[in-house]
mmCIF file of the N, C-alpha and C atoms, coordinates in Angstrom:
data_MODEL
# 
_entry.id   MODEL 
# 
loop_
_atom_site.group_PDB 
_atom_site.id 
_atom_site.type_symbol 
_atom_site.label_atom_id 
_atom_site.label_alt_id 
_atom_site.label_comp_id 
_atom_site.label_asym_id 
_atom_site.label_entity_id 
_atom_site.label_seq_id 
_atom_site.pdbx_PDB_ins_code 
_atom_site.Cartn_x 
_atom_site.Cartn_y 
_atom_site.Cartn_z 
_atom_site.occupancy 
_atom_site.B_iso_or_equiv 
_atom_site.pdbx_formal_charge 
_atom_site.auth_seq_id 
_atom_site.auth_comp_id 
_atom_site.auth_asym_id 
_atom_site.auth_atom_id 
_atom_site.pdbx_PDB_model_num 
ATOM 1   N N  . UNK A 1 1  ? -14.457 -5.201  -16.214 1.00 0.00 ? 1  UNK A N  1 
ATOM 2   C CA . UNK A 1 1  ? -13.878 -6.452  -15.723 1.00 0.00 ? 1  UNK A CA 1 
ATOM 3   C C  . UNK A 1 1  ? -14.275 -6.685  -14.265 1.00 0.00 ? 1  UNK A C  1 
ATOM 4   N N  . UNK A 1 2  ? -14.133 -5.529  -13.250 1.00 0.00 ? 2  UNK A N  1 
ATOM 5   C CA . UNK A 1 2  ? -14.201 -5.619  -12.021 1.00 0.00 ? 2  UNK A CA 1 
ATOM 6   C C  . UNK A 1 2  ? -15.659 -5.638  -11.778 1.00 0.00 ? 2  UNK A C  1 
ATOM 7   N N  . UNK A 1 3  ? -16.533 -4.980  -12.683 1.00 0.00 ? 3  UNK A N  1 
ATOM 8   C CA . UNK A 1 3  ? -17.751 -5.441  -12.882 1.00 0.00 ? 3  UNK A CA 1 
ATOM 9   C C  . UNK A 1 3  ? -18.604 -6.879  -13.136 1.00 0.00 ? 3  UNK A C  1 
ATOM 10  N N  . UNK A 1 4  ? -18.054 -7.244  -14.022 1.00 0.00 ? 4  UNK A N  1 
ATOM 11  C CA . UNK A 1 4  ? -18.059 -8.534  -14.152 1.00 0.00 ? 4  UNK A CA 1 
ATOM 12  C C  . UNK A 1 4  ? -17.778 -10.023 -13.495 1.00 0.00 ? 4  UNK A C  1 
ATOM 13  N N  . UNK A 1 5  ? -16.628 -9.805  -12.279 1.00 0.00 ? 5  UNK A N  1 
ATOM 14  C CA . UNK A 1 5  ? -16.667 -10.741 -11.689 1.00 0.00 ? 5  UNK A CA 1 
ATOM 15  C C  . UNK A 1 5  ? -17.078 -10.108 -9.902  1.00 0.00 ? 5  UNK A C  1 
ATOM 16  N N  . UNK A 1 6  ? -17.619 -8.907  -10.288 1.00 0.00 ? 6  UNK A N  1 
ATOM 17  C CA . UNK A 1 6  ? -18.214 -9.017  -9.002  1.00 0.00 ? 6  UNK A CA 1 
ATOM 18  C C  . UNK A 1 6  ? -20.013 -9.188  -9.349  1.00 0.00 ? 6  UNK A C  1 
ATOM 19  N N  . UNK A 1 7  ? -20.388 -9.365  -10.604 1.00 0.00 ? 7  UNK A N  1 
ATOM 20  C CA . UNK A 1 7  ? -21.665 -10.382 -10.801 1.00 0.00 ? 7  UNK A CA 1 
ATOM 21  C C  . UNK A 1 7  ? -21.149 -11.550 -10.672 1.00 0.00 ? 7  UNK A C  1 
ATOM 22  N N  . UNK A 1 8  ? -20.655 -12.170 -11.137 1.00 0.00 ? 8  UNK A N  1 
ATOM 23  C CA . UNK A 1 8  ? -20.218 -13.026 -10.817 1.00 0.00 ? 8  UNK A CA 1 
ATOM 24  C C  . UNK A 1 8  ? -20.486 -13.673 -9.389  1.00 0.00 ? 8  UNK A C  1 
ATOM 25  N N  . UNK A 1 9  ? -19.682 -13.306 -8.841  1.00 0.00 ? 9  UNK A N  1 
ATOM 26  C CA . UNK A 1 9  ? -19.679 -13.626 -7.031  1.00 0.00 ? 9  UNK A CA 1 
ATOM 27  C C  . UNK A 1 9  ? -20.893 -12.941 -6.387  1.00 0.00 ? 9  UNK A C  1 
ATOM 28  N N  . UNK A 1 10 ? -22.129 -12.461 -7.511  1.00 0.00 ? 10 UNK A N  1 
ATOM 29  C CA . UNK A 1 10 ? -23.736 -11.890 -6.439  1.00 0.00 ? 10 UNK A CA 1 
ATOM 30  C C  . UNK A 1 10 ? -23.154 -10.521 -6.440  1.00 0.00 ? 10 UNK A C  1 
ATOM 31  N N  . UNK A 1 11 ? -22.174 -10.017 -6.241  1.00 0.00 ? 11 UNK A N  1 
ATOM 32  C CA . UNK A 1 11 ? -22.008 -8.687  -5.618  1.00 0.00 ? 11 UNK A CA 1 
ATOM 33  C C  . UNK A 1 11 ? -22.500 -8.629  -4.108  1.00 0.00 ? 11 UNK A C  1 
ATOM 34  N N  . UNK A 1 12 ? -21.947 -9.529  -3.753  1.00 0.00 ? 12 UNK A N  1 
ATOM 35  C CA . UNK A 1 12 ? -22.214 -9.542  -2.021  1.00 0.00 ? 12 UNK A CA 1 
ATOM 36  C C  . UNK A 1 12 ? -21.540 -8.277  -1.312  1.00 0.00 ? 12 UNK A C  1 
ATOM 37  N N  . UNK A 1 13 ? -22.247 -7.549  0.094   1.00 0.00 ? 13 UNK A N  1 
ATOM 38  C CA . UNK A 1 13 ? -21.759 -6.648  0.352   1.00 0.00 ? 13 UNK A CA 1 
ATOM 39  C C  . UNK A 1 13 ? -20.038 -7.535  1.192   1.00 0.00 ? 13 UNK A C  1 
ATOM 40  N N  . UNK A 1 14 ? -20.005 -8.503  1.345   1.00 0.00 ? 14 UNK A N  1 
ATOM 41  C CA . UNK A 1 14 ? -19.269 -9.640  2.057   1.00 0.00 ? 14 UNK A CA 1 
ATOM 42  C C  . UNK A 1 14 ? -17.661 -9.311  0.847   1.00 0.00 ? 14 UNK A C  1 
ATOM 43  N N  . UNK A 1 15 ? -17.911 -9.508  -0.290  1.00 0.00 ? 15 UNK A N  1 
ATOM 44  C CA . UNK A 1 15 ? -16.975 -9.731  -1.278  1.00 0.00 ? 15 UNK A CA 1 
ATOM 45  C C  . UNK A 1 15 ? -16.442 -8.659  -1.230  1.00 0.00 ? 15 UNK A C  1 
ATOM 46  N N  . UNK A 1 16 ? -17.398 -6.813  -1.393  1.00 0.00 ? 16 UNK A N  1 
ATOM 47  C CA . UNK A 1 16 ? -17.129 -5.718  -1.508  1.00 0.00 ? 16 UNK A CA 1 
ATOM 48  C C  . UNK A 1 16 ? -15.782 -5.454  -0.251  1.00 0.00 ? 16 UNK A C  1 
ATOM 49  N N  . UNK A 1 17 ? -16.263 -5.932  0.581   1.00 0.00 ? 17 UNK A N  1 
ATOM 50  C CA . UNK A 1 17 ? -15.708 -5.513  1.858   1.00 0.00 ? 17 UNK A CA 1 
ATOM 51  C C  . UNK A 1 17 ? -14.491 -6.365  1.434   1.00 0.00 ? 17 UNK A C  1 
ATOM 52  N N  . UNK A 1 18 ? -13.987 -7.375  1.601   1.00 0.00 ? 18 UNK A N  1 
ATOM 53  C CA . UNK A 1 18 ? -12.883 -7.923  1.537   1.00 0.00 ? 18 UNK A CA 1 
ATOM 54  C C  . UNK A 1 18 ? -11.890 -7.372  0.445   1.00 0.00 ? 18 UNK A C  1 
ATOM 55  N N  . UNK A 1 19 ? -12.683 -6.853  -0.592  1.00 0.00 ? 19 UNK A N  1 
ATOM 56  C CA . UNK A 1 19 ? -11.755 -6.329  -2.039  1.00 0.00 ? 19 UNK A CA 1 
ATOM 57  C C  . UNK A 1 19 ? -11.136 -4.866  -0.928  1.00 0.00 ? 19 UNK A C  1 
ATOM 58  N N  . UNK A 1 20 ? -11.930 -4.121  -0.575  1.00 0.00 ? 20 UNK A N  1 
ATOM 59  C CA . UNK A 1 20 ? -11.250 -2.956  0.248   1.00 0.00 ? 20 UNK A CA 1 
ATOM 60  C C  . UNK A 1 20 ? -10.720 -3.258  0.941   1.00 0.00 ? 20 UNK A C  1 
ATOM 61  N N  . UNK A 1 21 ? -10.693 -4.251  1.742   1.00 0.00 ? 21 UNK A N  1 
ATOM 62  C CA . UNK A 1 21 ? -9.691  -4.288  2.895   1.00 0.00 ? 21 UNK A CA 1 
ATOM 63  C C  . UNK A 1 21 ? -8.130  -4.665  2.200   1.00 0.00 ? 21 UNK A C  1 
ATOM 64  N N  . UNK A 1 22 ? -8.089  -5.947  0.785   1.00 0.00 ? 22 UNK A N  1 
ATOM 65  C CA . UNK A 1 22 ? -6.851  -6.025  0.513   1.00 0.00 ? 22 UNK A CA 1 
ATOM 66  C C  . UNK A 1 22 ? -6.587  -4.545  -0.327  1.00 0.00 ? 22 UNK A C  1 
ATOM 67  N N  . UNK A 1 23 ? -7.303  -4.097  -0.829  1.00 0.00 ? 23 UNK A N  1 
ATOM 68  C CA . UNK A 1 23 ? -6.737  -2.617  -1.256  1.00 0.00 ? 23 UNK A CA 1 
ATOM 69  C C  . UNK A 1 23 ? -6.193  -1.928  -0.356  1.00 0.00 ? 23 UNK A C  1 
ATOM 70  N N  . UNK A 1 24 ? -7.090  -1.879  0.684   1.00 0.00 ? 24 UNK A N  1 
ATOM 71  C CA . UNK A 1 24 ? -5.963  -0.924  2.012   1.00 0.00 ? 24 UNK A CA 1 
ATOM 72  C C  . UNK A 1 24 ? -4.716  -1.711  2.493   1.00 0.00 ? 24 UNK A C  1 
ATOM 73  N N  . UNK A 1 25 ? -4.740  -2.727  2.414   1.00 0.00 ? 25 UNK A N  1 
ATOM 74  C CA . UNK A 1 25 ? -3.687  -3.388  3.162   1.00 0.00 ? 25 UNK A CA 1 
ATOM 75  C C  . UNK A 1 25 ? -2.777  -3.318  2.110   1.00 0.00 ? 25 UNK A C  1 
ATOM 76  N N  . UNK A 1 26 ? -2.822  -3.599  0.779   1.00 0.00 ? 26 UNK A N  1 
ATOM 77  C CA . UNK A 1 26 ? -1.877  -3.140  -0.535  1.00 0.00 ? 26 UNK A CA 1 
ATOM 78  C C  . UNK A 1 26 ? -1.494  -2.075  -0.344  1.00 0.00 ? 26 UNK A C  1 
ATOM 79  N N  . UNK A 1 27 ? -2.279  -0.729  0.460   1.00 0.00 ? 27 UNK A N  1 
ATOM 80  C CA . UNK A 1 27 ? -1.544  0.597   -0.083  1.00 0.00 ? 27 UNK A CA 1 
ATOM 81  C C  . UNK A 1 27 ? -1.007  0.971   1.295   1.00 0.00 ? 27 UNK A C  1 
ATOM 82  N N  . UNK A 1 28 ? -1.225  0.179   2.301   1.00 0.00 ? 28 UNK A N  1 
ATOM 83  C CA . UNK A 1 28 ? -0.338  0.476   3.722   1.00 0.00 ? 28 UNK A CA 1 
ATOM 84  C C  . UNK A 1 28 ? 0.954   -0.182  3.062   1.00 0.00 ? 28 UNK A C  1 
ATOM 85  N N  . UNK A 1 29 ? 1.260   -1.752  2.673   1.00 0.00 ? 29 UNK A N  1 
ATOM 86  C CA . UNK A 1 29 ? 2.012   -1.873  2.692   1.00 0.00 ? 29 UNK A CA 1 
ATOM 87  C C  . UNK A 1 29 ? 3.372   -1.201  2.110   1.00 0.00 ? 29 UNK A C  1 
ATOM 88  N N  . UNK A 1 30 ? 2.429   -0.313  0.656   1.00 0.00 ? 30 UNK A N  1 
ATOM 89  C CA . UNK A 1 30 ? 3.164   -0.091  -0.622  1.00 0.00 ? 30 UNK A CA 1 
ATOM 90  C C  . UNK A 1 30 ? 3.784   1.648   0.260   1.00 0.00 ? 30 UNK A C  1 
ATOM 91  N N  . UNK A 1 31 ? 2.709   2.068   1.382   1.00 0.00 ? 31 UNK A N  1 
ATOM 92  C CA . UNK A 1 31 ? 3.495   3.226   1.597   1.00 0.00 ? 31 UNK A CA 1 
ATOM 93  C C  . UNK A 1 31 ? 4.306   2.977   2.813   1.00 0.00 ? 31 UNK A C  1 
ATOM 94  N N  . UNK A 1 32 ? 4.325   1.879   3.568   1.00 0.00 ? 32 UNK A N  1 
ATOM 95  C CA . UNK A 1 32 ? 5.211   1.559   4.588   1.00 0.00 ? 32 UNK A CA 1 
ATOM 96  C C  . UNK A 1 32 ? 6.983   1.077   4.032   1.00 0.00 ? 32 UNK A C  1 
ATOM 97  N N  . UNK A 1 33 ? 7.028   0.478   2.602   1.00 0.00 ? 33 UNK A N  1 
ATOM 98  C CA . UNK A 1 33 ? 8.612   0.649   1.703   1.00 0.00 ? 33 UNK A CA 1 
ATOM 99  C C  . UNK A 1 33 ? 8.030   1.662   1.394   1.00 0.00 ? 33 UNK A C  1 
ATOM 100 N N  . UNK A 1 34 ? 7.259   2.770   0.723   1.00 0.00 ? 34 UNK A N  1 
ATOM 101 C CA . UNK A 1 34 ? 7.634   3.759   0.211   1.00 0.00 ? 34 UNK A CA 1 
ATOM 102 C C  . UNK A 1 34 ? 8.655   4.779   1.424   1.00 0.00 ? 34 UNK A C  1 
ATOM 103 N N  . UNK A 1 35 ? 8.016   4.656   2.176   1.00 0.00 ? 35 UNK A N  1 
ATOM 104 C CA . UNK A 1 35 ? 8.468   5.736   3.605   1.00 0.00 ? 35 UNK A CA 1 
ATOM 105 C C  . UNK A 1 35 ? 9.646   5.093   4.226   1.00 0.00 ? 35 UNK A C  1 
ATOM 106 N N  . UNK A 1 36 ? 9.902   3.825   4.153   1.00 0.00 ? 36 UNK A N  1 
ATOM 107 C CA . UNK A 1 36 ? 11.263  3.104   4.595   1.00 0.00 ? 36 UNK A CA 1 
ATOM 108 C C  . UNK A 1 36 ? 12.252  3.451   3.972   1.00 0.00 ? 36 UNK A C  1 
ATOM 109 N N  . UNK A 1 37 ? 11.911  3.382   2.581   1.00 0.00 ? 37 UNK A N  1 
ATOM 110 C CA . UNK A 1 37 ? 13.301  4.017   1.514   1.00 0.00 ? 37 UNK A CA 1 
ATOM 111 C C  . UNK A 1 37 ? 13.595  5.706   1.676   1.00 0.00 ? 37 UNK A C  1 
ATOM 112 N N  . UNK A 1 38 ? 12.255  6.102   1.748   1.00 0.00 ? 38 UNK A N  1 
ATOM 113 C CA . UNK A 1 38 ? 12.478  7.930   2.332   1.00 0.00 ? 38 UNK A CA 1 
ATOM 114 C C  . UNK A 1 38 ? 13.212  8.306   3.349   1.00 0.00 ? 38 UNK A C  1 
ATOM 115 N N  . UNK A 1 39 ? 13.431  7.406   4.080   1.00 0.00 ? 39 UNK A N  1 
ATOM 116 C CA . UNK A 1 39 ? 13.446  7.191   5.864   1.00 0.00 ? 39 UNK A CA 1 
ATOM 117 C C  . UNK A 1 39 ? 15.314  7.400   5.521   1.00 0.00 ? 39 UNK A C  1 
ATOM 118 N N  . UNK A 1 40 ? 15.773  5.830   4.881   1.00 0.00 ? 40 UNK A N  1 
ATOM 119 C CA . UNK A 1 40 ? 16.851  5.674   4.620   1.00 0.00 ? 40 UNK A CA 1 
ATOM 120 C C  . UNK A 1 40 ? 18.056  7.012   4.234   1.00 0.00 ? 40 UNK A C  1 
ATOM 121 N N  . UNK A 1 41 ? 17.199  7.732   2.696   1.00 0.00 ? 41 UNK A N  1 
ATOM 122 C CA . UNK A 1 41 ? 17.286  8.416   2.130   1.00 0.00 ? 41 UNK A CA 1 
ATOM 123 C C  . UNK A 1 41 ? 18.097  9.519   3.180   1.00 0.00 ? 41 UNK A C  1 
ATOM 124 N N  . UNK A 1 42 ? 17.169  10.165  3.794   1.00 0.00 ? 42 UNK A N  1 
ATOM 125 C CA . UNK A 1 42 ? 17.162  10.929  4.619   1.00 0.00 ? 42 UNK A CA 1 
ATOM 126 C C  . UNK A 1 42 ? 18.467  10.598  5.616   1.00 0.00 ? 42 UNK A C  1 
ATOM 127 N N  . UNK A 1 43 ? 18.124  9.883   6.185   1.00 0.00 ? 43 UNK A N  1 
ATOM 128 C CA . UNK A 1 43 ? 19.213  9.424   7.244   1.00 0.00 ? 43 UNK A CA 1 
ATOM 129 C C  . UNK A 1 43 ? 20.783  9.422   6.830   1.00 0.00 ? 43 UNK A C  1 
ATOM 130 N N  . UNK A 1 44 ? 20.570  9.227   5.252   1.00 0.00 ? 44 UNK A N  1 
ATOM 131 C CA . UNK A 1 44 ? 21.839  8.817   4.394   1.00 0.00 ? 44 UNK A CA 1 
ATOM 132 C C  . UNK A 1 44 ? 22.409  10.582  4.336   1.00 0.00 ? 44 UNK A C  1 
ATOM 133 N N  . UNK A 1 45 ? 21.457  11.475  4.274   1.00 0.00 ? 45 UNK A N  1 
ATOM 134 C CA . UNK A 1 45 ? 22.060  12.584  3.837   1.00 0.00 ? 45 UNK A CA 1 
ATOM 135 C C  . UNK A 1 45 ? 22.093  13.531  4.707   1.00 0.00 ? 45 UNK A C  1 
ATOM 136 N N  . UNK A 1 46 ? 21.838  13.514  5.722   1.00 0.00 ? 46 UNK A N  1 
ATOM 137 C CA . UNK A 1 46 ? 22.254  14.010  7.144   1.00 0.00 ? 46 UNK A CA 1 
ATOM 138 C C  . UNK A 1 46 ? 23.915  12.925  7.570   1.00 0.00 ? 46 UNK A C  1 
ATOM 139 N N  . UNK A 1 47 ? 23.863  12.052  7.439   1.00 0.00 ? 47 UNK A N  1 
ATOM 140 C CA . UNK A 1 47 ? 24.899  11.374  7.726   1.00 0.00 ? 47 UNK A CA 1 
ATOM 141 C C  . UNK A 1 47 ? 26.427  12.439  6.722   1.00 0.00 ? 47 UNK A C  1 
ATOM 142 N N  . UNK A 1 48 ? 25.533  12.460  5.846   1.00 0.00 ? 48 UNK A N  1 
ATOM 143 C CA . UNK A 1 48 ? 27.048  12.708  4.543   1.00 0.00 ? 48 UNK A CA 1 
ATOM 144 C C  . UNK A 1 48 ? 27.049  14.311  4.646   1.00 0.00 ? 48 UNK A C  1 
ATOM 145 N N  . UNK A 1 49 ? 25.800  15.102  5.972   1.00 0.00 ? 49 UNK A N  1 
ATOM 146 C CA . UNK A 1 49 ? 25.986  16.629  5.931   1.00 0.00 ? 49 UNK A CA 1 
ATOM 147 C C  . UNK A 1 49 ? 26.812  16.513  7.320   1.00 0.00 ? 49 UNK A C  1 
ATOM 148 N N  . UNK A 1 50 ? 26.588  15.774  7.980   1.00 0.00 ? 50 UNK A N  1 
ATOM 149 C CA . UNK A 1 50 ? 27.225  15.682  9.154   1.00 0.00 ? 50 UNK A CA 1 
ATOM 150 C C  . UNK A 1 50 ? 28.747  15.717  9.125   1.00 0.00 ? 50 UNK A C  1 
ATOM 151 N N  . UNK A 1 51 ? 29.080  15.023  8.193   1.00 0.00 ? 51 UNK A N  1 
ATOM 152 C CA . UNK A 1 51 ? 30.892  14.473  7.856   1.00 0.00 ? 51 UNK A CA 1 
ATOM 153 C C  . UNK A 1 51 ? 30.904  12.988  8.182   1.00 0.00 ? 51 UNK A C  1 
ATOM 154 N N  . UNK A 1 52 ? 29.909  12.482  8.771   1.00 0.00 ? 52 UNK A N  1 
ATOM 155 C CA . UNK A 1 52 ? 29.907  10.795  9.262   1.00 0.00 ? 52 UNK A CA 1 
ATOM 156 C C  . UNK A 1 52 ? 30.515  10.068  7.955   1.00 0.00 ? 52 UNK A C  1 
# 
């Protein structure tokens, strides 16, 4: 598939580059909530070892 519509579009090195950049920017974002909810997590259970 991903083959296919990158004939499609020439297979420009232009297209290549932009598909990686939203891939990286997809997997910063996806680990920036992943690590926010960890973050929480954490904070939540030091709070409840603390007696807070």
């Amino acid at each position: 598939m991903m083959q296919m519509m990158m004939a499609t579009l020439g297979g420009t090195s232009a297209a290549n580059s932009a598909q990686r950049h939203a891939l990286m920017a997809r997997r910063a974002v996806g680990f920036a909530i992943f690590a926010s909810g960890v973050a929480v997590i954490v904070a939540q259970a030091l709070q409840h070892a603390l007696g807070g």
